[in-house]
C-alpha positions as CSV (number, residue, x, y, z in Angstrom):
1,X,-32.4,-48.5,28.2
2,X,-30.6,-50.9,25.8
3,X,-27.2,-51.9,26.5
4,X,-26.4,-49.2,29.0
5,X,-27.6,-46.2,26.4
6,X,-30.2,-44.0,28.3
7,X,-32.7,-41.9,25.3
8,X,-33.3,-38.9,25.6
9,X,-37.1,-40.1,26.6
10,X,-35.1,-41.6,29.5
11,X,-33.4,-39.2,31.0
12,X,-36.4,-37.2,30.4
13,X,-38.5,-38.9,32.6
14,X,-35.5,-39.6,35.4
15,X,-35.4,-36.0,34.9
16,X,-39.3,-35.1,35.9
17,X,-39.1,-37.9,38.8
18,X,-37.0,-36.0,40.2
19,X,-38.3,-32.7,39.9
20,X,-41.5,-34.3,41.8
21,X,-39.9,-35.8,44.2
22,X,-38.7,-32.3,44.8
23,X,-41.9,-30.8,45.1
24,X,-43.5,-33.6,47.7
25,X,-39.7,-32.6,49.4
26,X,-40.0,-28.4,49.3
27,X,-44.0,-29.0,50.2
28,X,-43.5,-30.9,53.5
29,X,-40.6,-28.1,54.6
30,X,-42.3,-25.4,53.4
31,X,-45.2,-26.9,55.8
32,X,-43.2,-27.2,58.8
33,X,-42.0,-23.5,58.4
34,X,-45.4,-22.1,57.9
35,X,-46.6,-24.1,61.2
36,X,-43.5,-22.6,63.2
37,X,-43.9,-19.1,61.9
38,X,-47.1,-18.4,61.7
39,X,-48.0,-18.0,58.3
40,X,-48.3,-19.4,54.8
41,X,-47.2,-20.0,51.7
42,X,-48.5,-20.5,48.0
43,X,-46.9,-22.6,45.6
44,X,-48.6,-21.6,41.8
45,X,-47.7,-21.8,38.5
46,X,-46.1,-25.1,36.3
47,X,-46.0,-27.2,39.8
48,X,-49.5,-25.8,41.4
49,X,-51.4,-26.9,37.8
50,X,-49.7,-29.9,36.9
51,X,-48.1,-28.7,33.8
52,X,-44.5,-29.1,35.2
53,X,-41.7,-29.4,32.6
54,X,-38.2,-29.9,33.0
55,X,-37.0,-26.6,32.3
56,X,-40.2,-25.3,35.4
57,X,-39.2,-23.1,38.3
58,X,-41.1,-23.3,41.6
59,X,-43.2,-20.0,41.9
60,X,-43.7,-19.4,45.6
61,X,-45.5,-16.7,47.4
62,X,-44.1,-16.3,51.6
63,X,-47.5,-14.7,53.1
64,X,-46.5,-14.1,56.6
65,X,-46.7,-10.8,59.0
66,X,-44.7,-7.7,58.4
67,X,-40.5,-8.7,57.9
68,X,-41.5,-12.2,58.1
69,X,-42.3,-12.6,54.2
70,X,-38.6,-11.5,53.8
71,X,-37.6,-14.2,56.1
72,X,-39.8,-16.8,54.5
73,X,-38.9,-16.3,51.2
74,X,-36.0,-16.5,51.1
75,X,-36.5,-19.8,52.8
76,X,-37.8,-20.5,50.0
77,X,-35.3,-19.8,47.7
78,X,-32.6,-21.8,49.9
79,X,-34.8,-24.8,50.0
80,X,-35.5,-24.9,46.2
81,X,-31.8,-24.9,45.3
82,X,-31.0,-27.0,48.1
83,X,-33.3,-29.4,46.4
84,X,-32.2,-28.9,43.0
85,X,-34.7,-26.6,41.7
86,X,-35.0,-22.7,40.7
87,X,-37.0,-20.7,42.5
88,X,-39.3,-17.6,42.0
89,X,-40.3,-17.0,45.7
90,X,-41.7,-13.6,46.1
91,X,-42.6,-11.6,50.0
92,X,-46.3,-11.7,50.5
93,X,-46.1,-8.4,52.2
94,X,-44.9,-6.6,48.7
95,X,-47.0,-7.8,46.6
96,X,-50.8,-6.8,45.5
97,X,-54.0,-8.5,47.3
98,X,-55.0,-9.0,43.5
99,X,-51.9,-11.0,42.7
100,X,-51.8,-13.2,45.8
101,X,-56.0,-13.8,45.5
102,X,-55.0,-15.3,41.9
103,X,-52.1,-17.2,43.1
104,X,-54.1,-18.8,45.8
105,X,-57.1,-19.2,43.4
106,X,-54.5,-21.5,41.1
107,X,-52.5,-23.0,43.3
108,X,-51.3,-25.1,46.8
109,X,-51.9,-23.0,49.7
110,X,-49.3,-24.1,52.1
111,X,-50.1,-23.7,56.0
């Protein structure tokens, strides 16, 4: 930064700070959730693999019993926009055993 210009670079990288520090943030909640309900999650995608950009959302998979996926993901959701990010949280429970093997294959499994 010269003479109180930010670059684009700059802003950039404030940019993907932020976004991380967003992820270490949504992680530690989404932990204590899990703990007190019983179940897990999956974080996958950009922020599982380290390919984050700034435009990424945070792909989330609520694995708990029955109604509780419902409940967890859209804990989920709340807690990424609360934290400044855009979520794609989907219900364990209505999803495929396929899909959620894959997403736990590639990503943080959150329990």
């Amino acid at each position: 930064m010269a003479d109180g210009i930010v670059t684009l670079k700059e802003r950039h990288r404030r940019k993907m700070e932020r976004m991380e520090a967003a992820i270490v943030a949504i992680d530690a909640a989404l932990l204590a959730y899990a703990r007190e309900h019983g179940g897990r999650f999956i974080r996958f995608g950009s922020t599982a693999e380290g390919r984050m950009r700034d435009h990424s959302d945070v792909d989330i998979v609520a694995d708990f019993p029955g109604e509780g996926s419902l409940l967890a993901a859209g804990f989920a959701e709340d807690l990424c926009h609360a934290n400044g990010m855009t979520p794609d949280a989907q219900a364990g429970a209505y999803l495929s055993s396929t899909f959620k093997a894959e997403a736990e294959r590639r990503g943080v499994v959150i329990a």
